[in-house]
Each structure stands twice: as C-alpha cells, then as structure tokens.
N, C-alpha and C positions, 0 to 999 in steps of 0.2 A: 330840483331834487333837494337841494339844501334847503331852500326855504319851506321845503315841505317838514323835513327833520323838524326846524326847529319851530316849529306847529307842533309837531306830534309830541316830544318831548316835555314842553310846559304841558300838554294838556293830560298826560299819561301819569304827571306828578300832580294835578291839579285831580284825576281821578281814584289815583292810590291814598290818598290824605284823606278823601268822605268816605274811603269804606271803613264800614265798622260803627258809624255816629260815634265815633269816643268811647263808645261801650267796652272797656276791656275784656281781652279773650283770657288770659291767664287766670287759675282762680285763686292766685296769691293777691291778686291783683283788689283793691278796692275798688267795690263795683257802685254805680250809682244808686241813692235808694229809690225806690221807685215812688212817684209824687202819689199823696192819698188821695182817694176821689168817693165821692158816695152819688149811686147814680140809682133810680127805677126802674125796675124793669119792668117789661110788656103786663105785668099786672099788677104793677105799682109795689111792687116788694121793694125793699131797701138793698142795694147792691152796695156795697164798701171794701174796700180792700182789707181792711184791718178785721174784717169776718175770716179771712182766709190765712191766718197767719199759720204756722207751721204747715202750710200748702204750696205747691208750685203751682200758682196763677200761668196761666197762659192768656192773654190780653189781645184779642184777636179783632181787629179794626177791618172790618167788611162791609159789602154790601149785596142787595139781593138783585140787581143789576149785573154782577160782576160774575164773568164766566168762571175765572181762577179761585172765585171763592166758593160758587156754588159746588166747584168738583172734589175741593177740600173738606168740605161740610161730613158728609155720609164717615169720611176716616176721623174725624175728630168727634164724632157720635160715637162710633163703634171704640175707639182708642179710651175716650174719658167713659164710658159706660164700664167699661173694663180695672179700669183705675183710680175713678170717686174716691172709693172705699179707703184707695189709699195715698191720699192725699192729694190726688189731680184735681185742679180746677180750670176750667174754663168758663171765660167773661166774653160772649161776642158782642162787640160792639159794630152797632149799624150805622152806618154815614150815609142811609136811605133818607128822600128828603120825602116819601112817600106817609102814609100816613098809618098813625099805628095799627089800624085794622090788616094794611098789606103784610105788615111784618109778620104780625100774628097770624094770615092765613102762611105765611110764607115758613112760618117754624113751623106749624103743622103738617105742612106737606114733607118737608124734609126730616120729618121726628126729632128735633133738635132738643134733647135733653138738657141740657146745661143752660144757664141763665146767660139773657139777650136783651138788651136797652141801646135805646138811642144814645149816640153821643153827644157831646156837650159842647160847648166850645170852651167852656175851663179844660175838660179831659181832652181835646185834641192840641190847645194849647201847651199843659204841661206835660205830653208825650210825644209830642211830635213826629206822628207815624210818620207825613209825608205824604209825595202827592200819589202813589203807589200803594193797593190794596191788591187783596189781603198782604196787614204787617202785623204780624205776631209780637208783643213784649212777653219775652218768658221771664219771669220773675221767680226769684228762690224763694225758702222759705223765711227767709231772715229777710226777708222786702227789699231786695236788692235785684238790678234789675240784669238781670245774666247775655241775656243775647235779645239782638230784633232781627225778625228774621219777614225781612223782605220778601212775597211773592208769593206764591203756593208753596203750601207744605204737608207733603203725603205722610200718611198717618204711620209710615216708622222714621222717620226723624221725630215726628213729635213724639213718640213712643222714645223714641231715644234721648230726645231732648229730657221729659219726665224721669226714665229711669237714671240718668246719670244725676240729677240734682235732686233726688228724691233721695239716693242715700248718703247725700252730702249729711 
C-alpha cells in the first residue's frame, strides 16, 4: 500500500503541473500572444490572423474522422451564425490527411459557414494543439491567446467563451 502512495503522489503532481499549457486563467494575467499564421482555405482565399483583429478567433483543430468533432460542428454553425456580425470568428482547421475534394463535400454536408483549411505543419508547430482533437485556441481581440480548450465543446461554453471576452 505504501509503495502504491508513493506512485500515486508523483504522478498526481506530475498531472496538476500540464493542466492549463501555461496559458494563464487570471485576466490580469499576461497572456501569450497568439503566433500569426496565413493559411488557404478550401478555395484558396487567404486565411490570416491579423484579418481578424478586433475579433475573438476561436482556432478550432479537427478532423472529419473524429466523432467529438463531428458532434461540435452543428453548435458552432448555429453559435458563430448568430455572432459574425459581432465579432465571432471561427478558423476550423483539418488535420484530415484526406484530400481536398472530401473536405469540401464534408463542409457541405454539415453547412459549415465559417472558414476551414488544412493545417500546416508551421501552424501545428507554433500552437501545439496536441495529440487530442477537437482543441480549441480562443484568442481575444488584442491576439492574445485566452484559453485551450481540450475535447468537445457544446455550443454554450463557446457562446460563453465569446460573450465573456467580446466585452473585454
């Protein structure tokens, strides 16, 4: 029993230390800024961060493989349809190794309004989602990178994600 303790203990401090990637939660806090990237999307339009300034980017690392994402999708259609207007963005990025035609019939089937590009390996480099999809970068409007939000995320946390840093 003791040698199990002291198992459990390193490894429970060894699990509390990676939550969060460093990203601080406080918003007195200086947050990281989020690295720029300029990517194409599915019909070759120019995607860049620095298009979206005074916007809360939502940076959403998927794939059309991926049950957790496919069930996220319909709520962040419905959420950013509602919100554009005021200042929501979402960027899906695909880590599909499939080829651009599946993406494209795959945004069609699911109505995906907001703009969708493959990913990069500079943009999975300088964000480091992780080996875990769907991960979310919510970035403010000042390009700083607020929260990552690991795993599925139903369309009122991101609704609340948005409104809380929309009237920052």
């Amino acid at each position: 029993m003791k040698k199990l303790i002291w198992l459990i203990i390193p490894l429970s401090l060894i699990f509390l230390s990676c939550m969060g990637e460093g990203i601080p939660e406080n918003p007195d806090d200086n947050y990281p800024t989020a690295p720029h990237f300029i990517l194409k999307d599915l019909w070759g339009d120019k995607i860049s961060l620095s298009d979206y300034e005074d916007s809360v980017v939502f940076l959403n690392f998927w794939a059309t493989w991926c049950g957790p994402c496919r069930k996220e999708i319909p709520g962040f259609v419905e959420i950013y349809n509602k919100h554009k207007e005021d200042g929501m963005e979402i960027i899906g990025v695909s880590v599909d190794r499939s080829g651009p035609q599946a993406l494209v019939d795959f945004v069609d089937k699911y109505n995906i309004s907001y703009p969708v590009a493959f990913a990069t390996q500079k943009l999975v480099r300088d964000y480091k989602p992780g080996q875990y999809i769907p991960t979310t970068f919510i970035i403010d409007k000042k390009g700083q990178i607020r929260h990552k939000h690991v795993g599925y995320m139903d369309k009122g946390t991101l609704q609340k994600y948005f409104l809380q840093l929309a009237k920052e």
